[in-house]
C-alpha positions as CSV (number, residue, x, y, z in Angstrom):
1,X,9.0,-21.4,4.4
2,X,11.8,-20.0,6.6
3,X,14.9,-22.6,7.3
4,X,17.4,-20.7,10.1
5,X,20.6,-23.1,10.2
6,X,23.4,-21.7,12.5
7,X,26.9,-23.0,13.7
8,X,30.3,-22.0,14.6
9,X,33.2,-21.0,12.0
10,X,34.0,-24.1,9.4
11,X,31.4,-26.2,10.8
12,X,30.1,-27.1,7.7
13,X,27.2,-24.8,8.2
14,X,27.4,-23.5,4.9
15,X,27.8,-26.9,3.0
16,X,24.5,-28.3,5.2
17,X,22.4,-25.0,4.2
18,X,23.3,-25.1,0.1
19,X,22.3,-29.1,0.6
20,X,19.1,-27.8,2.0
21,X,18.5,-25.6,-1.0
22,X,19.2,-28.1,-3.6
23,X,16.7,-30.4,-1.8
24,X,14.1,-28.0,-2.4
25,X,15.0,-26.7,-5.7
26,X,15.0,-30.3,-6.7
27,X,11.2,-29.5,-6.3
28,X,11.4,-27.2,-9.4
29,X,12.3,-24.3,-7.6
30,X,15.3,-21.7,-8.7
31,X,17.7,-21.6,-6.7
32,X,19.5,-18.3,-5.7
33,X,22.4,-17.6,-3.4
34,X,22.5,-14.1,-1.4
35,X,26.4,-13.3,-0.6
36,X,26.4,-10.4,2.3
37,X,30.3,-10.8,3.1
38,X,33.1,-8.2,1.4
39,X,35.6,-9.0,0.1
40,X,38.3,-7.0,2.3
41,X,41.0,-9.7,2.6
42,X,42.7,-12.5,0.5
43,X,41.0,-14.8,2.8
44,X,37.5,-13.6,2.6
45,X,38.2,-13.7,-1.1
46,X,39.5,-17.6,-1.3
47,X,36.7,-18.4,0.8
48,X,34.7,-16.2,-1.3
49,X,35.6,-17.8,-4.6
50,X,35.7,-21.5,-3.1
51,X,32.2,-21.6,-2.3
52,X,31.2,-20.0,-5.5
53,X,32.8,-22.7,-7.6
54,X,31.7,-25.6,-5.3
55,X,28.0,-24.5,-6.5
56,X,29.1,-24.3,-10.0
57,X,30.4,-27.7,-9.6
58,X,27.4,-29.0,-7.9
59,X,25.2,-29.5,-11.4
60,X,22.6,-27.0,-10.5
61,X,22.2,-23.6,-12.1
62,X,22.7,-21.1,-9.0
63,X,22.1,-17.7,-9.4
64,X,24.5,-15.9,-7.4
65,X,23.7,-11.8,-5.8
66,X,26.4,-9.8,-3.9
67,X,24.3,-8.1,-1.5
68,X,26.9,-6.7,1.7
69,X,23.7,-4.8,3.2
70,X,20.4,-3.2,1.7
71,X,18.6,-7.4,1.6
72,X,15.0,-5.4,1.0
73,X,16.7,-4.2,-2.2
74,X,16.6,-7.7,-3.6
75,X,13.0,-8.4,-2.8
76,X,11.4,-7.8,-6.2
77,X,13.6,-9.8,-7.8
78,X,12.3,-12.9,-6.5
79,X,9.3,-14.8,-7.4
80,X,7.1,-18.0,-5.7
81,X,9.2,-20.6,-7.9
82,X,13.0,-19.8,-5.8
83,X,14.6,-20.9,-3.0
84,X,16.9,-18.5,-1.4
85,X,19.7,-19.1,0.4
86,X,21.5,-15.7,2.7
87,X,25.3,-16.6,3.7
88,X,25.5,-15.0,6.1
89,X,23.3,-12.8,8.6
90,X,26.7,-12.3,10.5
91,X,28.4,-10.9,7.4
92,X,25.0,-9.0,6.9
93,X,25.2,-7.3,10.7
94,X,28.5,-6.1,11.0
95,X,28.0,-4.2,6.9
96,X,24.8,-2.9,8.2
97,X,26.1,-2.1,11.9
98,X,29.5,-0.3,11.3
99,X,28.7,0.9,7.9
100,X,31.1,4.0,7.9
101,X,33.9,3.1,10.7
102,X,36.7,3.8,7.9
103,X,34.9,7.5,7.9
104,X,35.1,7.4,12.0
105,X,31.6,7.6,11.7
106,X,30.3,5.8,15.4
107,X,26.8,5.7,14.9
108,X,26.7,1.9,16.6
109,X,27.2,3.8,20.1
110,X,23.5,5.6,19.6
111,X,20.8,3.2,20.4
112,X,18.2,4.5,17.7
113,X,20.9,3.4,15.2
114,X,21.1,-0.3,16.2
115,X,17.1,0.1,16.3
116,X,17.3,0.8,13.2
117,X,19.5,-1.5,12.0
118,X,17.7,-3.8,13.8
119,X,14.4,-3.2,12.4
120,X,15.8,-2.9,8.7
121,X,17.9,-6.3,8.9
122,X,14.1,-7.8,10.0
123,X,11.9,-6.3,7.2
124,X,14.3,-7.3,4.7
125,X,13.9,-11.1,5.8
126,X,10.2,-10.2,6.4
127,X,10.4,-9.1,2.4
128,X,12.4,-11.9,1.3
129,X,10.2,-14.4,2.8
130,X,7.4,-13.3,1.5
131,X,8.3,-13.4,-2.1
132,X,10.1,-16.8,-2.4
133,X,9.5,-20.3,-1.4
134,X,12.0,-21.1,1.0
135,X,14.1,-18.6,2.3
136,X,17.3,-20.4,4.4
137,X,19.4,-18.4,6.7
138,X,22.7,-19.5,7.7
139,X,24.0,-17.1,11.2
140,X,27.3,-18.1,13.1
141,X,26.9,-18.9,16.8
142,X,29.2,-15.9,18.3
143,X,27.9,-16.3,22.1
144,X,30.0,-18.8,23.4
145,X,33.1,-17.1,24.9
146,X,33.6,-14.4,27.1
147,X,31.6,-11.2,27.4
148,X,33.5,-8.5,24.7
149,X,35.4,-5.6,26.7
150,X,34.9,-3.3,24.2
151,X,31.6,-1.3,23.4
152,X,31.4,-2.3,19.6
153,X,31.5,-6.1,20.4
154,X,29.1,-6.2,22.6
155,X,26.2,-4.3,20.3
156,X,27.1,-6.8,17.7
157,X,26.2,-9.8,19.9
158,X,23.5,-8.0,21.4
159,X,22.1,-7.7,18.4
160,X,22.8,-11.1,17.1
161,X,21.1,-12.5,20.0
162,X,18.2,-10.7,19.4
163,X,17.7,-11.4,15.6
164,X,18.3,-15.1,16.2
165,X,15.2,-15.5,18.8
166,X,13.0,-13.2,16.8
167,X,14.0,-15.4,13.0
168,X,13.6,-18.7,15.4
169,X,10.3,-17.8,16.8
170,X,9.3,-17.1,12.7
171,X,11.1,-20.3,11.2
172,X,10.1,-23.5,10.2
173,X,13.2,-25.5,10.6
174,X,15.7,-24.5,12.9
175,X,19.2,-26.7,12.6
176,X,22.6,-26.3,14.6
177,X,26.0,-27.7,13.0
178,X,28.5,-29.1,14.5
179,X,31.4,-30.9,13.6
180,X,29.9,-31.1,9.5
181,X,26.2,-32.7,11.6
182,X,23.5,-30.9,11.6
183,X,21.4,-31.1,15.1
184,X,17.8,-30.0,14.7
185,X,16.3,-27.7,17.3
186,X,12.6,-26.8,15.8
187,X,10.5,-28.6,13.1
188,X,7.5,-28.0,11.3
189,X,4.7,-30.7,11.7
190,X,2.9,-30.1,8.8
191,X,0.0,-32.8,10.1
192,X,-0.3,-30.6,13.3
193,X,0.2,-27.2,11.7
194,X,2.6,-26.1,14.3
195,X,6.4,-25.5,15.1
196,X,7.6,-27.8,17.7
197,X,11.4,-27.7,19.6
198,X,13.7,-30.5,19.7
199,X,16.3,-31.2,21.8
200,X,19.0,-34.0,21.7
């Protein structure tokens, strides 16, 4: 089962998509928690180490991998019996799509390269999803302002845009926070066998 919850910065996005996972793993599944984010500032790393002891202090034993890019690396690790939980695929795009900058090392202006980057950051959910039970995605919602001026922006949204239709079109349940709610946009009848939108 795939699970795609998205929302803006500190809208409890996070805290919605680690309750999803302990509602499954209260199933008998393992749970396990994919961190793609670097630490590379002493906020990232109190965010960092906040979230990480709130699941310590939930009760349930999470097994925690710090994964910045490379997701398909992790696939045979996981078996039938876990849930998996990826915070964040925003975290996981910008690692994967300006891997190299500090070495001045543009390769987000080719197109091939974000092809790539595209295509890898796909298979590796495709991977994923395919060895556990539930595979839960949490993305942040990045299209709401103004159009970037510069180049590099723009290919990151570009590209965020196009991974969130193409892991919608493949998920289950698709939820949108706001304000700490979740608002979902796409359920899974099970009765029917299909995946049908919902709007509010």
């Amino acid at each position: 089962m795939l699970i795609f919850i998205t929302g803006g910065v500190r809208s409890g996005k996070s805290s919605f998509a680690e309750m999803v996972a302990v509602y499954h793993g209260n199933k008998g599944y393992r749970l396990h928690y994919v961190a793609t984010c670097e630490q590379n500032g002493a906020e990232m790393a109190e965010r960092i180490n906040r979230h990480r002891e709130d699941r310590e202090k939930s009760g349930y034993a999470w097994k925690t991998w710090e994964q910045p890019r490379d997701i398909h690396d992790l696939s045979a690790a996981f078996a039938h019996e876990d849930v998996i939980l990826l915070d964040c695929l925003t975290n996981l795009v910008s690692n994967e799509l300006f891997a190299g900058w500090r070495e001045n090392r543009n390769q987000w202006e080719e197109a091939a390269f974000r092809e790539m980057v595209f295509q890898k950051i796909m298979d590796g959910i495709t991977e994923l999803k395919k060895q556990c039970e539930v595979l839960i995605i949490v993305s942040n919602e990045v299209f709401q302002g103004l159009l970037p001026d510069d180049s590099g922006t723009f290919y990151f949204m570009q590209m965020m845009g196009h991974l969130h239709q193409h892991i919608v079109r493949q998920s289950h349940w698709v939820y949108q926070v706001e304000f700490g709610m979740p608002i979902l946009r796409k359920g899974y009848d099970a009765d029917e066998n299909q995946c049908t939108a919902c709007t509010v």
